[in-house]
Backbone as CSV, one residue per row, in Angstrom:
resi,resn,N_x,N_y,N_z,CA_x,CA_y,CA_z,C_x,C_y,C_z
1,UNK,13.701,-0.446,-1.567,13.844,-1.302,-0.424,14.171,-0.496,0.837
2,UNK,15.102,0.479,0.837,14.962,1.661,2.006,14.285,2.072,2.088
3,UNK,13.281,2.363,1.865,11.982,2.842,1.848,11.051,2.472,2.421
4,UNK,11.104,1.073,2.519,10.359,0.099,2.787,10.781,-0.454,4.165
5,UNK,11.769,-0.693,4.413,12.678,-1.138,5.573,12.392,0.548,6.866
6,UNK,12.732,1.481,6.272,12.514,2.424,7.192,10.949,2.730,7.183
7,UNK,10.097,2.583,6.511,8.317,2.297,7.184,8.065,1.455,8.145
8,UNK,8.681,0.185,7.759,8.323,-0.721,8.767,9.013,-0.849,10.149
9,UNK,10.025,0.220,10.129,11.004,0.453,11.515,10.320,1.493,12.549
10,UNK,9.190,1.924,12.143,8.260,2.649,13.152,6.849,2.810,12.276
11,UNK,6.061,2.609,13.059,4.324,2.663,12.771,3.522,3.591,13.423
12,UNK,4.331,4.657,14.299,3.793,5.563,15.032,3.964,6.736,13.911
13,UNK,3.280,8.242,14.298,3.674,8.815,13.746,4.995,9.659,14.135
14,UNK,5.830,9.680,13.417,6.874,9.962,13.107,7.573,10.744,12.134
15,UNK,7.274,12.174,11.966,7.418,12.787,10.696,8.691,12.979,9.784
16,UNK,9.779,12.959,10.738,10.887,12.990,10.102,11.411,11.201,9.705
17,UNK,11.353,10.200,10.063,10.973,9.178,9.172,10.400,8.973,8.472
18,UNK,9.188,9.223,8.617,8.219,9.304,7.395,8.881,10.613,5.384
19,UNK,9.463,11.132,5.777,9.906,12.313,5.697,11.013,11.142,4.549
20,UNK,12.118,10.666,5.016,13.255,9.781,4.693,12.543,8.935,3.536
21,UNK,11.071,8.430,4.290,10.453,6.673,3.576,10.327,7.274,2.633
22,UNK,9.443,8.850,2.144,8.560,8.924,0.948,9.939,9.358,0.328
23,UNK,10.897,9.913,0.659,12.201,10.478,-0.415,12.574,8.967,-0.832
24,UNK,12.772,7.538,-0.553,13.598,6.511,-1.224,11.829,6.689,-2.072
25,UNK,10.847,5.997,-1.680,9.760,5.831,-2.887,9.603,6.900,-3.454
26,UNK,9.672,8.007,-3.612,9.820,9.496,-4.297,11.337,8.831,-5.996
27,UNK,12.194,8.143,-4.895,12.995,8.093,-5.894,12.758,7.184,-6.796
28,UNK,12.200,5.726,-6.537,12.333,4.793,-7.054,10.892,4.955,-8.077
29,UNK,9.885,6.031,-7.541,9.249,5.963,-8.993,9.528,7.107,-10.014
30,UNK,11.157,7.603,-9.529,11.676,8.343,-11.226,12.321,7.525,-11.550
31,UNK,12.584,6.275,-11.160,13.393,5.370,-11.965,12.004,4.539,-12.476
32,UNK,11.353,4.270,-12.010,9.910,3.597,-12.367,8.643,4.385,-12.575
33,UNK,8.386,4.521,-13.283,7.025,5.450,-12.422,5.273,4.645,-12.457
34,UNK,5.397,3.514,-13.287,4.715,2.397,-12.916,4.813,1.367,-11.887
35,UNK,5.093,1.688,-10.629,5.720,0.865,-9.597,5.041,0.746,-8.743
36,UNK,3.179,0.004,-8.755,2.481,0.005,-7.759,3.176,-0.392,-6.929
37,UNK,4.048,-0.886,-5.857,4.351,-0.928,-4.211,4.756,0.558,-3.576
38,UNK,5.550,1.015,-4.633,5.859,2.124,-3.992,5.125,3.239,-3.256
39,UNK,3.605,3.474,-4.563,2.726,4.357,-4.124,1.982,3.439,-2.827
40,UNK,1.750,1.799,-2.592,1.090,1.678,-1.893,1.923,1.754,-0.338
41,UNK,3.094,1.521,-0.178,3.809,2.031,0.726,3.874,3.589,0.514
42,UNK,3.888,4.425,0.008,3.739,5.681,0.385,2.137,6.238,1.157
43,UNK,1.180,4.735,0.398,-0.125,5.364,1.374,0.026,4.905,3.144
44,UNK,0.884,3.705,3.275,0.943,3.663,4.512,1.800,4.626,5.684
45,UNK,2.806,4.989,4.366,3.717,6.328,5.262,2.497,7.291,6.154
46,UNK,1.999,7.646,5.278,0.773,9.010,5.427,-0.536,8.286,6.175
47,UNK,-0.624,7.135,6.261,-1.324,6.775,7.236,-0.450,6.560,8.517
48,UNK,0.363,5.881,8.821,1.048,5.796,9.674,1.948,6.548,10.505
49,UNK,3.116,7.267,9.489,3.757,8.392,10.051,3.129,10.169,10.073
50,UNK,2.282,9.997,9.029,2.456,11.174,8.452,0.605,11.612,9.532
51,UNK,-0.373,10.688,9.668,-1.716,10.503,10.275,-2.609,11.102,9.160
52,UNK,-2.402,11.477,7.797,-2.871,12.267,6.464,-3.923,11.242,5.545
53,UNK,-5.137,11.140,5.797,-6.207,9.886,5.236,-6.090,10.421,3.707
54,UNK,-6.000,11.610,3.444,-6.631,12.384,2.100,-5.188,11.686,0.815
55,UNK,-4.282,11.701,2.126,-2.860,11.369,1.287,-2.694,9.958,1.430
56,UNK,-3.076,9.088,2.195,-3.148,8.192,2.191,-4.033,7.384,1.176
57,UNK,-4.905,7.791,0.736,-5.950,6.947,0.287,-5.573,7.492,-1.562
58,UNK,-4.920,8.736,-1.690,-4.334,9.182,-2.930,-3.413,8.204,-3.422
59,UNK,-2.284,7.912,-2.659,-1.485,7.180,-3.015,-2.110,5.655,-3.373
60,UNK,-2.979,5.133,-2.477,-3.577,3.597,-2.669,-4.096,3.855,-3.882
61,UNK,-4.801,5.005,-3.815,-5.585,4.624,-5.273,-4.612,4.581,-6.634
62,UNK,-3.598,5.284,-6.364,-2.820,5.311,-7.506,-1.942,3.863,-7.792
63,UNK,-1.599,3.499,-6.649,-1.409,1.933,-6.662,-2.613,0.946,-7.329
64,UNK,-3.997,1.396,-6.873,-5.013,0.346,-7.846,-4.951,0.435,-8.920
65,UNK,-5.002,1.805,-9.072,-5.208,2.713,-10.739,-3.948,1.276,-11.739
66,UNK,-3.020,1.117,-11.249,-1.952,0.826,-11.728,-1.803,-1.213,-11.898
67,UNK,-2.727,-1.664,-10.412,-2.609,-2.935,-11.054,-3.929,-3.183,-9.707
68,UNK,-5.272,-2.862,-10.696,-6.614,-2.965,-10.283,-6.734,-4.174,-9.616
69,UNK,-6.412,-5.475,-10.162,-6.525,-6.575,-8.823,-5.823,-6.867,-7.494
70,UNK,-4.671,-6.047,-7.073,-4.237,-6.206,-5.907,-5.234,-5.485,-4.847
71,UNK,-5.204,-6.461,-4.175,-5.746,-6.222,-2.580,-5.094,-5.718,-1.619
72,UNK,-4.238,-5.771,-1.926,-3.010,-5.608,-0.399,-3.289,-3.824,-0.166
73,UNK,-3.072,-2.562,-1.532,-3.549,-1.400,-0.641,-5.114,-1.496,-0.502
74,UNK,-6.132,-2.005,-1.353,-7.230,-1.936,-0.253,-7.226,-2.341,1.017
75,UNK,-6.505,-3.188,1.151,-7.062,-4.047,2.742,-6.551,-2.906,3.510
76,UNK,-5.080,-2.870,3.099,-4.294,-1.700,4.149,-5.132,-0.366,4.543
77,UNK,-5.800,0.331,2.921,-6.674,1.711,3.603,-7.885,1.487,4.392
78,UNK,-8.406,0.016,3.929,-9.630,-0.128,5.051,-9.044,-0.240,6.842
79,UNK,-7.616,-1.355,6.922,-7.507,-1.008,8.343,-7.336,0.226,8.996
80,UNK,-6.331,1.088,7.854,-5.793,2.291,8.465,-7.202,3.150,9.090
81,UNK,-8.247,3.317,7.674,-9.560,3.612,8.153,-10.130,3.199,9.545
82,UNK,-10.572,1.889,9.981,-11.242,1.739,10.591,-10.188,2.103,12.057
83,UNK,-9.190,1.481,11.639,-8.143,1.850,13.436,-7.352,2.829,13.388
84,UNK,-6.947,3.771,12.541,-6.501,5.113,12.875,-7.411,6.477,12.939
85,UNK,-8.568,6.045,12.362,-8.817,7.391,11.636,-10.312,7.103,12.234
86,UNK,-10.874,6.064,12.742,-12.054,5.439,13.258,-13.720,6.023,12.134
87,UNK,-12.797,5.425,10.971,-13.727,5.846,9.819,-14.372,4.544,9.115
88,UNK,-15.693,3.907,9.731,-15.809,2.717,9.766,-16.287,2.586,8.479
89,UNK,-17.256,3.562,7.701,-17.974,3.350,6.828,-17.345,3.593,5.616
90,UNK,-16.089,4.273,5.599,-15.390,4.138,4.635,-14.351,2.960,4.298
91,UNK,-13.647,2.648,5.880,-12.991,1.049,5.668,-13.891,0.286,4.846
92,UNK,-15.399,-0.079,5.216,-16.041,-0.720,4.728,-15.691,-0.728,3.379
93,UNK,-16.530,0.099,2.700,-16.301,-0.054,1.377,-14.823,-0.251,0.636
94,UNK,-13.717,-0.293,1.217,-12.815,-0.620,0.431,-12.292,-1.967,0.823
95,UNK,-12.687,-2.440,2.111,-12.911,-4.454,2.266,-14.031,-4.853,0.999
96,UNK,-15.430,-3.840,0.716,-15.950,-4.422,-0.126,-16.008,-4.415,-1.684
97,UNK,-14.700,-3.409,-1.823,-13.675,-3.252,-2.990,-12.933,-4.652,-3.322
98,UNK,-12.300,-4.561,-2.025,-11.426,-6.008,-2.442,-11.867,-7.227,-2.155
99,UNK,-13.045,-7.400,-1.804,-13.879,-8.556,-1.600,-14.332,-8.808,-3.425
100,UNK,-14.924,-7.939,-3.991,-15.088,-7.907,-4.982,-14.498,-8.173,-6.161
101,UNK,-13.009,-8.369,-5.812,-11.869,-8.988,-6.654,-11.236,-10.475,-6.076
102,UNK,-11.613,-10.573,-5.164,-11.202,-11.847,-4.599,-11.866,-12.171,-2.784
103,UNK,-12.571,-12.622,-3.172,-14.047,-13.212,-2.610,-13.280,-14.370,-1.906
104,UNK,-11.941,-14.912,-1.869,-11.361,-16.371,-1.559,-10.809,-15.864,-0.641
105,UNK,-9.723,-14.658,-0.555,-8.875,-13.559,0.057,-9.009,-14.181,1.843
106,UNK,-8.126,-14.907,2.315,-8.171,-14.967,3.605,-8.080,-12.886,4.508
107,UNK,-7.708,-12.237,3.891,-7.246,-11.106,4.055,-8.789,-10.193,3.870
108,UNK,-9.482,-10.890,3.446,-11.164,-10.014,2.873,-11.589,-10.403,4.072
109,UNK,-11.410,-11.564,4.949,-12.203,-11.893,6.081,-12.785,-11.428,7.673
């Protein structure tokens, strides 16, 4: 939950916050290490604080790897894609990742 609380307390990059976020999710998956939120908040650290797509999109995937129908880190690496990183054709395909699991998804739209 610190972890989480200090990501969402800045969205710029910010390395020494970012720095803090991944040490609480660093911790909470040696107490867990099946804990898709954590890795998918660690992909937004590295999109957000850290500006790192390669690390960003590592962590999401390890969040899918872990519970294949959530949408929430696809949607997140497609925005980070298309508005940080202005990588349109790759956002794409991971809206049409999670379109593909839930086609209803006000969030696919």
């Amino acid at each position: 939950m610190k972890g989480y609380l200090l990501a969402l307390s800045n969205l710029n990059p910010d390395k020494e916050l970012g720095k803090k976020a991944v040490n609480h999710f660093r911790l909470a998956i040696q107490y867990q290490e099946d804990f898709p939120q954590a890795y998918w908040q660690m992909s937004n650290v590295f999109a957000c604080n850290f500006r790192q797509v390669d690390s960003m999109e590592f962590y999401a995937n390890k969040a899918i790897a872990l519970y294949p129908n959530w949408i929430m880190p696809l949607i997140d690496v497609s925005k980070h894609l298309y508005s940080r990183f202005s990588n349109k054709e790759r956002a794409l395909k991971y809206i049409e990742h999670a379109d593909s699991i839930d086609s209803n998804s006000i969030l696919c739209a």
